[in-house]
C-alpha atoms as one frame of an Amber mdcrd trajectory, in Angstrom:
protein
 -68.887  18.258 -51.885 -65.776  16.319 -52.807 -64.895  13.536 -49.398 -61.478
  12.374 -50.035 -61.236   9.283 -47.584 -57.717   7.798 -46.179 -57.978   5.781
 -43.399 -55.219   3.809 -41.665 -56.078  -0.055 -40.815 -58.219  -0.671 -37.320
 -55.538  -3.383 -35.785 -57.527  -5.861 -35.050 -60.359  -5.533 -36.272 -60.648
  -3.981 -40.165 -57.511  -3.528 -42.907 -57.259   0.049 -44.386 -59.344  -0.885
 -47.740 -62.286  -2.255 -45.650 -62.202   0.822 -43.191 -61.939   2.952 -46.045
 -65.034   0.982 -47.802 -66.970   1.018 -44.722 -66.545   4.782 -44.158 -67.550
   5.500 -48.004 -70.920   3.282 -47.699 -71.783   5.384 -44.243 -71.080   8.586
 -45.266 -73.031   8.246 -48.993 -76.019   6.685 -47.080 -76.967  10.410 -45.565
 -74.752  12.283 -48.465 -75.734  11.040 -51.468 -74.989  14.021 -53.687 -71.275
  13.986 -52.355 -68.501  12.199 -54.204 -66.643  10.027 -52.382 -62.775   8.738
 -53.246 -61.229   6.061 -50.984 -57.336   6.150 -50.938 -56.423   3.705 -48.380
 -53.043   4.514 -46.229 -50.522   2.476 -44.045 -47.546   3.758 -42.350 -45.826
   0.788 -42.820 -47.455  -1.417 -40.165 -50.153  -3.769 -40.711 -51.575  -3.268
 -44.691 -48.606  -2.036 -45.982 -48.134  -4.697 -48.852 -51.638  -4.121 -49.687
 -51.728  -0.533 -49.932 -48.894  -0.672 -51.805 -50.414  -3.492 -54.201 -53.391
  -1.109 -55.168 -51.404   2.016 -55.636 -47.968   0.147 -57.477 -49.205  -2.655
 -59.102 -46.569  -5.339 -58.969 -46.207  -9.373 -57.839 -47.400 -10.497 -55.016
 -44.996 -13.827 -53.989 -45.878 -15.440 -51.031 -43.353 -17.122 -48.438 -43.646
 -19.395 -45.705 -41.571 -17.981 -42.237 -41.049 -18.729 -39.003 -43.447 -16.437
 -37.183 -42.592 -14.690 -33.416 -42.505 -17.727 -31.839 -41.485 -20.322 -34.178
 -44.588 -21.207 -35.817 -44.300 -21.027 -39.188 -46.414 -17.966 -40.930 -47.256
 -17.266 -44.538 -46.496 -13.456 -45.761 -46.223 -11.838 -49.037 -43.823  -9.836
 -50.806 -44.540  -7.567 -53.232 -42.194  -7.098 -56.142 -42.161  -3.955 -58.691
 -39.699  -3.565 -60.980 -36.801  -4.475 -58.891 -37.800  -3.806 -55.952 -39.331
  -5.770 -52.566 -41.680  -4.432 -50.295 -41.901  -6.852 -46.945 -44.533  -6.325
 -44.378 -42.965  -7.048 -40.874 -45.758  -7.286 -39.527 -46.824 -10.457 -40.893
 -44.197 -11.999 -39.829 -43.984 -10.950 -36.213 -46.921  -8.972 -35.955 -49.151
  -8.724 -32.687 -52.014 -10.578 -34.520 -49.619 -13.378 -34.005 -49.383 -13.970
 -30.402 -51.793 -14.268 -28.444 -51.308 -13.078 -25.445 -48.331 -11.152 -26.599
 -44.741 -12.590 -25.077 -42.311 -10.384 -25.877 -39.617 -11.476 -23.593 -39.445
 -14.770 -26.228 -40.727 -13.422 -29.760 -38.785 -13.003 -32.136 -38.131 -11.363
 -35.879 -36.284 -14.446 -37.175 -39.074 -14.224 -40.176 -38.305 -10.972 -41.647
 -34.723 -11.976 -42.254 -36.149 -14.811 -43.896 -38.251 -12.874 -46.264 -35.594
 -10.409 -46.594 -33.790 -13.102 -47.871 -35.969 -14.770 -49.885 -36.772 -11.142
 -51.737 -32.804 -10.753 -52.643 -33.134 -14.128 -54.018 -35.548 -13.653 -56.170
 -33.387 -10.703 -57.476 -34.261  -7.419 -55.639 -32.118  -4.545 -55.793 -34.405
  -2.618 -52.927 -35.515  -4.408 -50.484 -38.303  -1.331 -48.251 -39.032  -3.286
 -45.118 -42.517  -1.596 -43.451 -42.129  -1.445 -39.522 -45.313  -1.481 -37.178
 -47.390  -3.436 -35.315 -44.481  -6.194 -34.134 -44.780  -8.122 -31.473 -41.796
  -8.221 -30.435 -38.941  -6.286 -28.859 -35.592  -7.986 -30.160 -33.369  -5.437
 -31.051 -33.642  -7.163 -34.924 -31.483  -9.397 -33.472 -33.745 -12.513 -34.800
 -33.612 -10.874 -38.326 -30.208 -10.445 -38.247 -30.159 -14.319 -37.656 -31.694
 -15.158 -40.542 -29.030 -13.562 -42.719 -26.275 -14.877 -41.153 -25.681 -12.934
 -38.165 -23.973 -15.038 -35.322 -23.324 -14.075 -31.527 -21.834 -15.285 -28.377
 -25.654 -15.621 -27.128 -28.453 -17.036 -29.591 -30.131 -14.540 -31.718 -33.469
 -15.782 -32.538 -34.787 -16.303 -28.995 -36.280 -12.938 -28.540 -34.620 -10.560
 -25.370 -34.502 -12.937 -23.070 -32.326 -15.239 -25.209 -30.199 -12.273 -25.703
 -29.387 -11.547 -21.773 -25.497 -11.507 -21.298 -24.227 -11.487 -25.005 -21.046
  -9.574 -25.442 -20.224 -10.080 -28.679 -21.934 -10.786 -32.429 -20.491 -11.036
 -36.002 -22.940  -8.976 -38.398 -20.083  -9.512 -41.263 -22.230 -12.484 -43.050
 -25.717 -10.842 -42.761 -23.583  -7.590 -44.240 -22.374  -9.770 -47.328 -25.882
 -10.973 -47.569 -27.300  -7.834 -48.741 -24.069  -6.337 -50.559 -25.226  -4.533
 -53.365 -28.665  -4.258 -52.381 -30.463  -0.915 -51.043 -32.187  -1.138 -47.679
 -34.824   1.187 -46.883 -36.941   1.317 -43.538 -39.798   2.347 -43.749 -40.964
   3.112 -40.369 -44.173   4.277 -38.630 -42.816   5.442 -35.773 -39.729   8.116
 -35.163 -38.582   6.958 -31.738 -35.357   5.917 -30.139 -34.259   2.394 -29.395
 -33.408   2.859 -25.506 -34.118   4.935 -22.371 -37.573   7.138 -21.116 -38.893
   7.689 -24.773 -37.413   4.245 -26.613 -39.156   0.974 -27.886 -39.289  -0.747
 -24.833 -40.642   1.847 -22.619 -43.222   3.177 -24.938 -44.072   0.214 -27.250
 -43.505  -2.595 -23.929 -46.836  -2.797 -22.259 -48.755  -3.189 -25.481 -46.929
  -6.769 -25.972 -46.714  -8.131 -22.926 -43.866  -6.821 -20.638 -44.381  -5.351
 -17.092 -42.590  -2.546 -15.540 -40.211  -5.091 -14.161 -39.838  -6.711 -17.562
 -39.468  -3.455 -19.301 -36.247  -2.126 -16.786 -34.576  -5.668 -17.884 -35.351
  -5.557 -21.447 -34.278  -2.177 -21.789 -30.770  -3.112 -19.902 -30.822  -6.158
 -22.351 -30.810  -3.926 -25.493 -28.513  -1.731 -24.081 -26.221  -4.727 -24.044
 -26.942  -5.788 -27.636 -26.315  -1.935 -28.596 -22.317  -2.490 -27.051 -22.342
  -5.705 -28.562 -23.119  -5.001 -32.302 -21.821  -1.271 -32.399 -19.744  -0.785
 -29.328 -19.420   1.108 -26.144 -18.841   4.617 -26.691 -21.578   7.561 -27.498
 -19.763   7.894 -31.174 -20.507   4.283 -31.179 -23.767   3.620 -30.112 -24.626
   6.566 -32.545 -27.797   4.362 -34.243 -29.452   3.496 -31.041 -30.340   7.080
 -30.759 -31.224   7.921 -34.447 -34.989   8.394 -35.107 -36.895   5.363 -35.869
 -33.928   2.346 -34.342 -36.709   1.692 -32.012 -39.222   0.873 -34.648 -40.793
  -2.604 -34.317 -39.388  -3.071 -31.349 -35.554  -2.147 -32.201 -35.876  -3.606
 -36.237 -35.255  -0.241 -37.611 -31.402  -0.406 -35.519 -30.296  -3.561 -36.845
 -32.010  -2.279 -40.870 -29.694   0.554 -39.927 -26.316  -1.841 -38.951 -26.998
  -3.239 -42.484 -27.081  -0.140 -43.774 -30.495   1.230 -44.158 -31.815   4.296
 -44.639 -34.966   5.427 -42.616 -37.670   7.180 -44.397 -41.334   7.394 -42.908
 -44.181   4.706 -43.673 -46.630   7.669 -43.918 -44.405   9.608 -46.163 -43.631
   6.905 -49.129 -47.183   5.370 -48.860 -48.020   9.190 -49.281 -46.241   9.509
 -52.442 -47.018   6.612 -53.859 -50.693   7.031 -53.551 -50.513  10.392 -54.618
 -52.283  11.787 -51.662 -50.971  15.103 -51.724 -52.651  15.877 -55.324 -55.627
  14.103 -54.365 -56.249  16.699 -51.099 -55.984  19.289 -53.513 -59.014  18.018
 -55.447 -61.272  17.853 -52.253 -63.094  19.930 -49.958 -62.649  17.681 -47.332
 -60.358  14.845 -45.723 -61.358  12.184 -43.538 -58.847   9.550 -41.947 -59.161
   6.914 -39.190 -57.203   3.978 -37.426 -58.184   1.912 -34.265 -56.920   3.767
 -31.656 -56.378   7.586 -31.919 -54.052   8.828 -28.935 -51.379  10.735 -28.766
 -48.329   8.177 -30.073 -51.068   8.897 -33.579 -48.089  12.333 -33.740 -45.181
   9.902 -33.852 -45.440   8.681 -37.537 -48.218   7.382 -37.694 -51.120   7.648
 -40.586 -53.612   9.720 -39.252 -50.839  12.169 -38.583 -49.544  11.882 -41.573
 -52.889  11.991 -43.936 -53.656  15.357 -41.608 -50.166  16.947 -42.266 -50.878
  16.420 -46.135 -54.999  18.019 -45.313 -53.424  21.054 -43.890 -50.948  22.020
 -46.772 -53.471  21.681 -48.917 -56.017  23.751 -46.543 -58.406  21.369 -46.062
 -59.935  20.233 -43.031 -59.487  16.710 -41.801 -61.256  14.657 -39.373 -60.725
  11.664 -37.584 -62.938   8.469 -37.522 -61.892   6.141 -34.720 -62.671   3.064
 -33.068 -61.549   4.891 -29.899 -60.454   8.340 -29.174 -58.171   9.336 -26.231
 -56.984  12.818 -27.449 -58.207  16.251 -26.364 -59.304  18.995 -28.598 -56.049
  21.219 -27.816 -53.850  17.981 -28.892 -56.258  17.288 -31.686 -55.731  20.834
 -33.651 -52.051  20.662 -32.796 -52.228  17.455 -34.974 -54.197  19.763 -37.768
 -57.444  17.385 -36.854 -60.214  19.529 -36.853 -62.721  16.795 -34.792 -62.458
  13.133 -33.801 -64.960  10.486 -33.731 -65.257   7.669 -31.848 -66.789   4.180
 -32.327 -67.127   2.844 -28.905 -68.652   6.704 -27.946 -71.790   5.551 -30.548
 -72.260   2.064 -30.471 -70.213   0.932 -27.247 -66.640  -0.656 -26.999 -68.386
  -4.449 -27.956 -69.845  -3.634 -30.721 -66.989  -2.098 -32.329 -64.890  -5.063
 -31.547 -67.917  -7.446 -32.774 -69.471  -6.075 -35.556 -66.847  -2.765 -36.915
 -67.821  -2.885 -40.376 -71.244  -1.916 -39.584 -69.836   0.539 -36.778 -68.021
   2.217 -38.746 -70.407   2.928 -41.472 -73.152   3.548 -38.550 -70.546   6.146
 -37.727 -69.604   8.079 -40.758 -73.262   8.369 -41.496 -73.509   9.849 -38.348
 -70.678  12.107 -38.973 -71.730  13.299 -42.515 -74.654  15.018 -41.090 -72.410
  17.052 -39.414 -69.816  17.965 -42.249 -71.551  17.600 -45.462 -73.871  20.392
 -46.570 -77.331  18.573 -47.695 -78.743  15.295 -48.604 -80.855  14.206 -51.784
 -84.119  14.526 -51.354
């Protein structure tokens, strides 16, 4: 039996090679006769630059930035043949703030590596959006180009409260001639019932209370930046302006294109030929719940399993979805860490969960053992 395995990193806890490493050792401890292939995925949160690094090749250049809340963070940029690849997560990521404040953080530090990859001569810059910490609209990125306002930029939402007008002209000139790609891992809207702030809020900090003012806060960067009527506000709505907290609107005021994480980290791995080549497809990520069907990897690496006909399963450190959601997401099961070993072990020891688990697991999928 041929396992093809593509997990998604376990925020928090394990990046996508060592899930994918840790899955490999569990599963070939009960199915020895099997043969195993790892193809670590990202949809363009956390492990983006790395998946990207084993798949591309390329330069890794690191850069110092100022992180969510002004502490200054190292991140990497990966350069191949022209083009930058920037992680926004390491610059603003949740693994940043602890506990997360996202009425203050900011994404002053992607601008700044944005910047720092056009200097070193990038034609593309693809910026991969997840796992942020923070809920600015892009207005701190923005900042960093050159972006000015009536209201400062790089102070998160709450500096933001009562702007009415911003220049985007110099962050435009900035990037003239270079192609901006966004590369996010989720498809959602910046405002309203289904946007950033409502959906992504609680995870980094805001209450219901914090999320209503937020929320009206965006809406007045939105009439600030683009202006007030629906023809207007046009990118708030589009697909993906809410990703990382509202960074895919302003990539999109600067002219960028949105494409999915899932989709280029797809084709650059070459996932889609490598599903073809196995009898079966197992993925993963930290927490699989129903947001996993808004861009995310799992979805993603399961969408590629089921054009090739192959069944995929899920390997999680917790599970939260019901069978009916599960096949509608072309997941045939889902396992869970914290069901096997308990919710503190997974947390404390997940390499050793994890491979506990997929051992577990390959007694039920693959066909026999070596004896």
């Amino acid at each position: 039996m041929r396992v093809l395995i593509a997990p998604d990193a376990f925020a928090g806890t394990l990046s996508a090679p060592e899930a994918a490493r840790a899955i490999a050792e569990g599963w070939q401890r009960y199915a020895t006769d099997d043969i195993v292939t790892v193809a670590p995925m990202a949809d363009g949160g956390p492990g983006f630059v790395d998946v990207l690094l084993a798949a591309l090749g390329g330069q890794l250049v690191s850069v110092v930035v100022r992180g969510p809340l002004g502490d200054d963070v190292p991140v990497t940029v990966l350069h191949v043949d022209g083009t930058a690849y920037v992680e926004s997560a390491q610059a603003c990521g949740l693994h940043l703030v602890d506990p997360p404040d996202a009425l203050r953080s900011s994404t002053y530090g992607v601008g700044q590596a944005i910047a720092s990859a056009v200097d070193r001569g990038a034609r593309k810059v693809v910026v991969g959006l997840g796992g942020s910490a923070t809920n600015d609209g892009g207005a701190g990125m923005l900042a960093a180009l050159g972006a000015t306002a009536d209201q400062p930029l790089d102070g998160g939402p709450e500096g933001l409260d009562g702007i009415v007008a911003a220049d985007l002209g110099p962050a435009r000139a900035r990037l003239d001639g270079v192609e901006v790609v966004i590369a996010a891992d989720v498809d959602v809207s910046l405002l309203g019932m289904f946007g950033a702030t409502k959906t992504f809020g609680p995870q980094k900090g805001l209450s219901e209370p914090d999320i209503i003012r937020v929320d009206g806060i965006l809406d007045q960067w939105v009439v600030a930046t683009c202006g007030s009527t629906p023809a207007e506000r046009r990118p708030a709505d589009a697909k993906g302006a809410g990703a990382a907290g509202g960074l895919g609107f302003a990539l999109m005021l600067l002219g960028g294109n949105v494409v999915s994480g899932i989709d280029l980290v797809t084709d650059a791995v070459g996932l889609t030929e490598l599903a073809k080549t196995h009898d079966l497809v197992v993925t993963g990520e930290g927490t699989y719940d129903f947001s996993s069907r808004s861009g995310k990897a799992v979805y993603g690496v399961a969408t590629v399993a089921a054009a090739a006909a192959r069944p995929c399963i899920v390997l999680a450190g917790q599970v939260s979805v019901a069978s009916r959601e599960m096949r509608a997401m072309g997941v045939e099961s889902a396992y869970a860490v914290a069901d096997l070993v308990g919710v503190e072990a997974a947390m404390g020891v997940p390499f050793d969960s994890l491979t506990t688990l997929a051992e577990r697991v390959a007694r039920t999928w693959s066909p026999r053992r070596k004896d």
